[in-house]
Phi, psi and omega in degrees: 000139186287170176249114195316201189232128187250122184237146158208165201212129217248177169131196180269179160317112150082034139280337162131013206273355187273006175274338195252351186315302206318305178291001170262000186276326215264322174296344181273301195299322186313307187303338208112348195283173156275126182229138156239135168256126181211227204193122158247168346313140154163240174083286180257177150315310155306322209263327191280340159295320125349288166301328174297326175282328204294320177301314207260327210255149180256159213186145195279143178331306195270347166288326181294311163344282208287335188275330172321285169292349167260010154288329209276338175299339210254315192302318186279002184267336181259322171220323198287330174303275167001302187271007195240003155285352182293328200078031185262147146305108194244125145269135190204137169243102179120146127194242195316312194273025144299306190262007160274289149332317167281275183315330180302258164309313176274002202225322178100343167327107183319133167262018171304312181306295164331339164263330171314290183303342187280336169247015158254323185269341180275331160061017116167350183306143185220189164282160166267321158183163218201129186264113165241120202269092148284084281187130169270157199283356154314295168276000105339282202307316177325323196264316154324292217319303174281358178277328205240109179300319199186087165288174199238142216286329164311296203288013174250004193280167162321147161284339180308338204275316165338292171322311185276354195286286197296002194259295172300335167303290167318338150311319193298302177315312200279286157021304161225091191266354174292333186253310175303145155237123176284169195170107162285123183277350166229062159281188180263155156336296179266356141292327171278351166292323164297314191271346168278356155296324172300306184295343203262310161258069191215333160276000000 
């Protein structure tokens, strides 16, 4: 049996990538795969609990590190290893270079500590390949503002906070340009579906 494909998909608050999960499931099933889709923080019944403190409660820089990373310990441990030793497909929208952003960039946090946990709780797992919806953060916000009725204490920060969030992504990206695709969020719609129709059959 082949060993699936680790798909993700990155960004600020209201750059746009969660409008596009669906259409990428449905074009990986289309292609044949077995797909599971899910989401971090979450994923599990832990993780999602997990996700609840983590969105509402306020909490020192390094319990959020940490609770981050032990939902992703439960989520890679309960589903993404499983599905992708299966030969299924994992789509996740956010993982690791979420928290090289937030907690990273946006947060101050070293990123030595964030490479500590990343290769402990991740054990050499990485994405096959990771979409990043880039976007200026003027416009993320504009577009949060009108989408999200009662934000979550991330979607309450500053633009500034912002700025670094996107700042550590485009590092990132550059850092690892074989795996990041960068994808300007602000084309239409159906100019970034083509070029993520090109990448998706490019893995």
């Amino acid at each position: 049996m082949s060993h699936g494909k680790f798909i993700t998909l990155e960004g600020v608050d209201g750059a746009g990538k969660s409008s596009h999960v669906e259409w990428i499931a449905e074009r990986l099933r289309a292609q044949g795969h077995t797909l599971v889709v899910t989401r971090e923080p979450g994923g599990t019944p832990l993780g999602e609990k997990l996700r609840d403190l983590l969105l509402s409660e306020s909490m020192h820089l390094e319990t959020e590190t940490l609770l981050m990373f032990a939902a992703r310990r439960e989520h890679l441990a309960q589903l993404i290893v499983p599905a992708l030793a299966r030969g299924d497909w994992v789509l996740s929208d956010r993982f690791t270079d979420a928290s090289f952003a937030y907690q990273g960039g946006g947060r101050g946090l070293a990123g030595q500590r964030i490479s500590e946990l990343e290769n402990w709780v991740q054990q050499g797992l990485q994405p096959d390949m990771t979409f990043f919806f880039d976007l200026p953060v003027e416009i993320a916000r504009q577009r949060l503002t009108a989408s999200t009725a009662n934000p979550d204490r991330f979607e309450k920060e500053d633009v500034a906070f912002f700025n670094r969030v996107r700042k550590a992504y485009q590092n990132r990206a550059e850092a690892f340009e074989n795996r990041i695709k960068v994808i300007d969020s602000s084309k239409s719609i159906e100019q970034i579906r083509v070029i993520l129709g090109k990448c998706l059959l490019s893995i």
